[in-house]
FIMI-772014 format. One record per atom (N, C-alpha, C): residue in three letters; x, y negated, z. Coordinates in steps of 0.2 Angstrom, whole numbers, plus 5000, padded with zeros to 4 digits. Layout:
% FIMI-772014
AlaXYZ;...
% end
This chain:
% FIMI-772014
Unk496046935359;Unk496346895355;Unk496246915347;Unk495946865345;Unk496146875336;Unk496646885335;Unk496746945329;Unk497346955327;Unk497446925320;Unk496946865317;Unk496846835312;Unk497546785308;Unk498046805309;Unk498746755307;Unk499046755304;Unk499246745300;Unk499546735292;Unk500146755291;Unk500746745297;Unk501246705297;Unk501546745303;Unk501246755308;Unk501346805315;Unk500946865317;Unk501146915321;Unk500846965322;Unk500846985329;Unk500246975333;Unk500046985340;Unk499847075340;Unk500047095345;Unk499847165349;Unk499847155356;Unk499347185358;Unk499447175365;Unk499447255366;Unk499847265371;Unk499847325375;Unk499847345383;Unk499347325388;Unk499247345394;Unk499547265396;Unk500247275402;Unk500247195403;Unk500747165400;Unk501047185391;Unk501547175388;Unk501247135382;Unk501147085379;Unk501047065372;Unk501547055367;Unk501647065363;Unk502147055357;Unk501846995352;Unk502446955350;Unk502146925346;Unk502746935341;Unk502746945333;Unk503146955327;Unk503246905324;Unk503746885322;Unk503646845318;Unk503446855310;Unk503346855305;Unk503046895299;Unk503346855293;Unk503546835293;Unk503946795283;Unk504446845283;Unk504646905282;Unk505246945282;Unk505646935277;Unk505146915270;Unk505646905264;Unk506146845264;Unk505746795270;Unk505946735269;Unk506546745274;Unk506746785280;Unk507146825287;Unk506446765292;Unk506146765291;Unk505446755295;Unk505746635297;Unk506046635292;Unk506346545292;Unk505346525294;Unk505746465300;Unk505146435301;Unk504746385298;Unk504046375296;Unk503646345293;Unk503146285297;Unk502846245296;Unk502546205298;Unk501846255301;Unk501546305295;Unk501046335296;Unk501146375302;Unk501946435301;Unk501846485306;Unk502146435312;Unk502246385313;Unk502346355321;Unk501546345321;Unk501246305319;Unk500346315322;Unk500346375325;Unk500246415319;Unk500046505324;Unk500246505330;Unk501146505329;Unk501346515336;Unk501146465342;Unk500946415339;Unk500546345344;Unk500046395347;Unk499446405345;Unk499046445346;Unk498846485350;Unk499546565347;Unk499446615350;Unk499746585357;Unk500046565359;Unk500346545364;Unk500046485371;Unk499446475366;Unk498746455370;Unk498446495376;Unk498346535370;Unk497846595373;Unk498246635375;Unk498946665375;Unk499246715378;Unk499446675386;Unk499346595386;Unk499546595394;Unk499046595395;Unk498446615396;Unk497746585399;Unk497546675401;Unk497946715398;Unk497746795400;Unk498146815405;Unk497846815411;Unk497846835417;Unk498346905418;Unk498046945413;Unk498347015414;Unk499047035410;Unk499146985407;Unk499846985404;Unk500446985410;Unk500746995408;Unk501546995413;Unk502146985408;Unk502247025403;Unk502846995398;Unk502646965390;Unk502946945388;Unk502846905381;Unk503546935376;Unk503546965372;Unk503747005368;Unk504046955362;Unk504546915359;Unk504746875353;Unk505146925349;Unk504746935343;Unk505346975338;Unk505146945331;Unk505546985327;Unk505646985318;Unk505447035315;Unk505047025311;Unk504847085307;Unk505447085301;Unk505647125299;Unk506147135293;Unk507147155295;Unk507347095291;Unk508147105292;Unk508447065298;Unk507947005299;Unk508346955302;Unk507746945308;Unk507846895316;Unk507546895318;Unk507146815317;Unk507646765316;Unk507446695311;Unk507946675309;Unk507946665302;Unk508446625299;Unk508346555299;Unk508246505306;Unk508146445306;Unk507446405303;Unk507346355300;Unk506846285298;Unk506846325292;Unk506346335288;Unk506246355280;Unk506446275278;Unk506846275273;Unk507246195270;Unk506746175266;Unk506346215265;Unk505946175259;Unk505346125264;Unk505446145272;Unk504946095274;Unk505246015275;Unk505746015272;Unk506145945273;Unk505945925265;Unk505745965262;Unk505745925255;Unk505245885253;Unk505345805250;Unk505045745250;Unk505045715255;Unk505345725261;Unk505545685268;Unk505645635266;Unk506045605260;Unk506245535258;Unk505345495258;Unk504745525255;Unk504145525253;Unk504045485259;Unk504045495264;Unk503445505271;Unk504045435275;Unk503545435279;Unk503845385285;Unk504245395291;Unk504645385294;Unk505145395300;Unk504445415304;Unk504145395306;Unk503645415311;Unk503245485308;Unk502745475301;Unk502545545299;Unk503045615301;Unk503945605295;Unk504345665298;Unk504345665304;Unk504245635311;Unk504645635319;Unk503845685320;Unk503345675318;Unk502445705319;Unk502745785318;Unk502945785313;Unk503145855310;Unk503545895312;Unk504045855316;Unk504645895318;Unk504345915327;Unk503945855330;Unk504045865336;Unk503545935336;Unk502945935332;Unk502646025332;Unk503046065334;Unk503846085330;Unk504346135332;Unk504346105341;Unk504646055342;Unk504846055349;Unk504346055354;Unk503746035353;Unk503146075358;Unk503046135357;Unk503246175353;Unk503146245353;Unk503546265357;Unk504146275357;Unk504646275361;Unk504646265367;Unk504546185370;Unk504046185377;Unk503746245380;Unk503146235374;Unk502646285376;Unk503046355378;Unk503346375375;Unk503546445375;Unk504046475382;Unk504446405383;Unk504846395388;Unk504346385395;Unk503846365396;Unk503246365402;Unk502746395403;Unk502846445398;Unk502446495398;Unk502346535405;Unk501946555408;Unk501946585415;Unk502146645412;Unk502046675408;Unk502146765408;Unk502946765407;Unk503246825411;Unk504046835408;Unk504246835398;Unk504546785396;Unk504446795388;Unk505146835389;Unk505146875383;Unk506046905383;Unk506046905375;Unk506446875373;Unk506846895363;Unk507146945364;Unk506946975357;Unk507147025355;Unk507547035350;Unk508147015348;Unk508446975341;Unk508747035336;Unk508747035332;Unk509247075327;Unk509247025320;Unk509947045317;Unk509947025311;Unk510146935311;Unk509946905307;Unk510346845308;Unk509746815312;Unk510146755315;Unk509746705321;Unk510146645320;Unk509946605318;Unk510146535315;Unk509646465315;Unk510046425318;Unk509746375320;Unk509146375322;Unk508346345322;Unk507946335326;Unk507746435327;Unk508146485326;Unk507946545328;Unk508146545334;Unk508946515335;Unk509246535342;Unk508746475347;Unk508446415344;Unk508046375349;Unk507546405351;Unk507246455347;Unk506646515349;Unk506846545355;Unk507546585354;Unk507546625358;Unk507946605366;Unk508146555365;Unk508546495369;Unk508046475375;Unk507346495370;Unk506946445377;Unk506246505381;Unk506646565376;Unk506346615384;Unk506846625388;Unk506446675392;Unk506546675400;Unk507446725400;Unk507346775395;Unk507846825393;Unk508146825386;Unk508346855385;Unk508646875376;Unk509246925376;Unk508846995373;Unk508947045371;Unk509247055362;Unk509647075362;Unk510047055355;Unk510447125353;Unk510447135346;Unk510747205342;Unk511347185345;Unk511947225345;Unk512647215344;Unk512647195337;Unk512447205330;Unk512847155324;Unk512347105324;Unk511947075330;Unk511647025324;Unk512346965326;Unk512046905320;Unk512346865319;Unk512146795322;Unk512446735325;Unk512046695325;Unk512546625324;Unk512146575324;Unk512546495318;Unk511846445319;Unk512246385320;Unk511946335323;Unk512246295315;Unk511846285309;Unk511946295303;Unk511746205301;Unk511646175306;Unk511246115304;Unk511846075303;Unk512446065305;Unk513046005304;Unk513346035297;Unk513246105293;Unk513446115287;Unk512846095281;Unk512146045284;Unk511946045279;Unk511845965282;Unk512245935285;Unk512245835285;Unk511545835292;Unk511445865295;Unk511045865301;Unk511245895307;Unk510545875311;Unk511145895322;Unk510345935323;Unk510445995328;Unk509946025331;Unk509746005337;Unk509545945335;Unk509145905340;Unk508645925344;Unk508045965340;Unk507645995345;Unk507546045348;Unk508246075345;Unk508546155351;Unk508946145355;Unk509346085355;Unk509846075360;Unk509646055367;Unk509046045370;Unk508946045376;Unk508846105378;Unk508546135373;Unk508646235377;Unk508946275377;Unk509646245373;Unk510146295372;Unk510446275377;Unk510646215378;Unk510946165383;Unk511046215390;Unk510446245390;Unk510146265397;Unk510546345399;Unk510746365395;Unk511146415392;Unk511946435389;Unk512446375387;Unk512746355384;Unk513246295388;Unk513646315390;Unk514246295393;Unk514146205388;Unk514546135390;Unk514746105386;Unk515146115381;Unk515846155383;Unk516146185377;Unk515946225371;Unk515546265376;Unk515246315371;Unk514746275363;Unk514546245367;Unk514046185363;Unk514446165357;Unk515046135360;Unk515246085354;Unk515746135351;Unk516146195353;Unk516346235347;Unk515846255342;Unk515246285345;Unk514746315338;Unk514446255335;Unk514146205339;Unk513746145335;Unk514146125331;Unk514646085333;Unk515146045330;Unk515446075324;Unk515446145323;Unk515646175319;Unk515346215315;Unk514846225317;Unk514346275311;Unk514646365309;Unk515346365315;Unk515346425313;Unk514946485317;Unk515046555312;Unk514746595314;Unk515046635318;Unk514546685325;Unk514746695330;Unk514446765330;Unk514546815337;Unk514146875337;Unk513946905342;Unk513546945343;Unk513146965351;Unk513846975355;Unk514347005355;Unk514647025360;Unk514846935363;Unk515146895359;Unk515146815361;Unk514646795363;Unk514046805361;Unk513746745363;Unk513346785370;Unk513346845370;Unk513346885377;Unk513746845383;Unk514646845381;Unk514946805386;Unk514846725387;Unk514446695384;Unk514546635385;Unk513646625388;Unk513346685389;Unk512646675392;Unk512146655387;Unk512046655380;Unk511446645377;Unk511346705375;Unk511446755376;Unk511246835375;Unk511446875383;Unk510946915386;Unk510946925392;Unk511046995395;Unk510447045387;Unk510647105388;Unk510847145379;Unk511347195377;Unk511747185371;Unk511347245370;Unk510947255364;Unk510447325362;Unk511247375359;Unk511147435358;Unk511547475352;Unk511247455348;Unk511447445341;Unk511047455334;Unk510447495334;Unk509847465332;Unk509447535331;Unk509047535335;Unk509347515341;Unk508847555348;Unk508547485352;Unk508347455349;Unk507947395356;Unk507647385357;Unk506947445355;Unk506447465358;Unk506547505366;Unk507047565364;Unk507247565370;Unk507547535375;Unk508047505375;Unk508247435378;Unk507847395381;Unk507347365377;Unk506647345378;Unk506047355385;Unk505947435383;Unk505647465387;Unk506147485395;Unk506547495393;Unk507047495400;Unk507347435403;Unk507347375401;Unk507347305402;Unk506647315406;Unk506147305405;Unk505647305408;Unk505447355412;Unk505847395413;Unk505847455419;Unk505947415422;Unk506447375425;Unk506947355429;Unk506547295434;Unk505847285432;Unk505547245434;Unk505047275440;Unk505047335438;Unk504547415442;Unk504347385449;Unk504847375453;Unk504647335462;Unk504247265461;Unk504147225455;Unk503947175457;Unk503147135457;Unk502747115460;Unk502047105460;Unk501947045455;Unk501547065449;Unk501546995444;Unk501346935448;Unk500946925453;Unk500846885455;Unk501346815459;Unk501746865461;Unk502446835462;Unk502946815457;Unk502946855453;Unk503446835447;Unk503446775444;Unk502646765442;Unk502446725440;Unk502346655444;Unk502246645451;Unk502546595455;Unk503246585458;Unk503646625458;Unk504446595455;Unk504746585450;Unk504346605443;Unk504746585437;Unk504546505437;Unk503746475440;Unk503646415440;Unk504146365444;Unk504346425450;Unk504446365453;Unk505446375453;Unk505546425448;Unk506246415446;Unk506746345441;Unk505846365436;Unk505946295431;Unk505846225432;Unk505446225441;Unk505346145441;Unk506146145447;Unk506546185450;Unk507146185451;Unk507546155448;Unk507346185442;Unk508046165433;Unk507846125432;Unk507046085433;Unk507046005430;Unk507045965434;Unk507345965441;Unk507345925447;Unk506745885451;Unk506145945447;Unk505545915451;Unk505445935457;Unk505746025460;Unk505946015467;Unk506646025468;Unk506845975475;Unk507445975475;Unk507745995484;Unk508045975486;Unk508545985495;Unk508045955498;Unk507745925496;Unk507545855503;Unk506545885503;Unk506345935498;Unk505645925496;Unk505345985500;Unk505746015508;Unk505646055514;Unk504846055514;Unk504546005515;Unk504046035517;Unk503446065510;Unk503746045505;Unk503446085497;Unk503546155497;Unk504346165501;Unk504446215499;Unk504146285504;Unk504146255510;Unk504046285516;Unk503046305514;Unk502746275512;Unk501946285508;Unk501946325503;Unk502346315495;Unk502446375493;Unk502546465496;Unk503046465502;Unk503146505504;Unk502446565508;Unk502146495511;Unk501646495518;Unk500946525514;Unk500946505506;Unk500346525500;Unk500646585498;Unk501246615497;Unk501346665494;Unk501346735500;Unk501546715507;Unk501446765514;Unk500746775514;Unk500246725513;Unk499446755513;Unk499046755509;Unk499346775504;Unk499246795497;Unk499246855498;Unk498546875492;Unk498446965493;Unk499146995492;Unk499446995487;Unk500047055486;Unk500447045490;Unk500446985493;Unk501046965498;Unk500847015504;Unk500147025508;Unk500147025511;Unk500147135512;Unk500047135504;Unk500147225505;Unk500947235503;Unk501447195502;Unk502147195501;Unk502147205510;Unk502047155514;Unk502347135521;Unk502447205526;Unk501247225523;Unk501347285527;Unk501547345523;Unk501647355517;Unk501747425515;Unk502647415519;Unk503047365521;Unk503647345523;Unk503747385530;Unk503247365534;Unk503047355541;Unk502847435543;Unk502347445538;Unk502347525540;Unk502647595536;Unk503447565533;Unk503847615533;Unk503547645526;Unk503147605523;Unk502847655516;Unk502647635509;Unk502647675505;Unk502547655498;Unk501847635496;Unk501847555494;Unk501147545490;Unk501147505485;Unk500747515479;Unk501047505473;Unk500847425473;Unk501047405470;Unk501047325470;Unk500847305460;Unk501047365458;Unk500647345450;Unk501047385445;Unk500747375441;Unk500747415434;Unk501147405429;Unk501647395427;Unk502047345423;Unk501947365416;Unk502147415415;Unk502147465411;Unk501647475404;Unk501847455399;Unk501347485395;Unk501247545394;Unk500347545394;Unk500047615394;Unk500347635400;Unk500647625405;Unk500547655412;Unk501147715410;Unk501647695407;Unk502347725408;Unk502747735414;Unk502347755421;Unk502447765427;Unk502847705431;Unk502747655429;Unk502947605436;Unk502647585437;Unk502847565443;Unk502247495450;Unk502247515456;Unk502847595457;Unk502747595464;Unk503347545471;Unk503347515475;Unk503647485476;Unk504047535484;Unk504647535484;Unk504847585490;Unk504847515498;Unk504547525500;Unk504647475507;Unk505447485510;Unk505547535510;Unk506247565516;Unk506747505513;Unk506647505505;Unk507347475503;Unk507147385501;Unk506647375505;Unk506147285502;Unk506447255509;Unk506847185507;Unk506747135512;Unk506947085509;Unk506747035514;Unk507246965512;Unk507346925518;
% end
């Protein structure tokens, strides 16, 4: 992948990619520009086979301070349909990010505000500083967070919803940890480590599996399968028994022993062996 982006910054490291967000000055506030980028890189990073996690952070103080306001400015100028052109970019991005096959996990510190928390609202996880801060800031300036609210939704109680929406007050990882938009709480300072140990936690899994339940967890959650769809599901099953990983899980099971099933780890920081004695389902 090019690293040629203005606005965002990709690393790839073994089967882990990072992507930054880069306006720092700005607390990295979203722009029409760097959502293209992130259109993009987010092309290309699902089409790369060897990925397994997707990495979302903030270069600077904050992780995103919301919509850059100056992208509303001359809105009066344009047309109901041109503004709806402009807006829907953010909400396909978002899509995109949320269907991404690789594991994505946010990584938030510092403030996360309005379309920030929709960022990290529509990965798979979200890792958070103990101070960052976070605020659904859109009904304090005569607007609703329409294009976040179906991923926050996914996340957030209806109460929960309408005390912070409704309100635009400001909240903090330990709360929004209990209410479920925040999953795992960093110490200050350390969510590299956190990071790297979150992704330990995955050591017994075979990307190739992960990647075919996280698909078939989200069509779950959007009722495209459902109780009655037995024979859809009994197939998936029957694809993933004789399937190559599946079929070195079944026997590394079968005969009492350890076969690694993959490498999760960037740079090869000692995972991927999977213990058979302690595997069933």
């Amino acid at each position: 992948m090019k690293n040629d982006f203005r606005y965002i910054e990709i690393h790839l490291d073994g089967p882990l990619a990072r992507i930054n967000l880069d306006r720092p000055e700005q607390n990295n506030a979203l722009t029409l520009d760097m959502i293209a980028e992130l259109d993009k890189a987010l092309d290309e990073i699902s089409e790369m086979e060897e990925l397994l996690f997707v990495v979302l952070s903030g270069n600077g103080r904050s992780f995103c301070a919301g919509v850059d306001l100056n992208w509303f400015s001359g809105a009066e100028e344009r047309s109901l349909e041109e503004n709806a052109a402009q807006y829907k970019q953010l909400a396909d991005v978002l899509l995109k990010l949320f269907q991404l096959p690789q594991i994505t996990i946010a990584n938030v510190h510092g403030n996360v505000f309005g379309g920030g928390i929709g960022l990290m609202a529509a990965c798979d996880f979200v890792l958070a500083e103990a101070n960052a801060r976070f605020m659904f800031s859109e009904v304090k300036l005569g607007l609703l967070p329409a294009i976040i609210l179906p991923f926050v939704a996914k996340r957030l109680s209806v109460q929960n919803l309408r005390k912070w929406i409704l309100t635009g007050s400001l909240f903090h990882t330990q709360e929004a940890g209990r209410a479920g938009l925040v999953d795992v709480v960093c110490s200050d300072g350390q969510p590299e480590n956190t990071l790297l140990e979150f992704i330990a936690s995955f050591d017994m899994a075979a990307p190739s599996a992960v990647k075919m339940t996280k698909k078939m967890i989200n069509q779950v959650a959007n009722g495209k399968v459902g109780l009655t769809d037995t024979e859809l599901t009994a197939t998936i099953l029957a694809e993933a028994v004789l399937s190559h990983n599946g079929q070195i899980g079944i026997h590394a099971f079968l005969e009492k022993r350890k076969k690694p099933l993959s490498n999760l780890s960037p740079k090869g920081k000692g995972l991927g062996n999977t213990d058979s004695e302690n595997l069933n389902i």
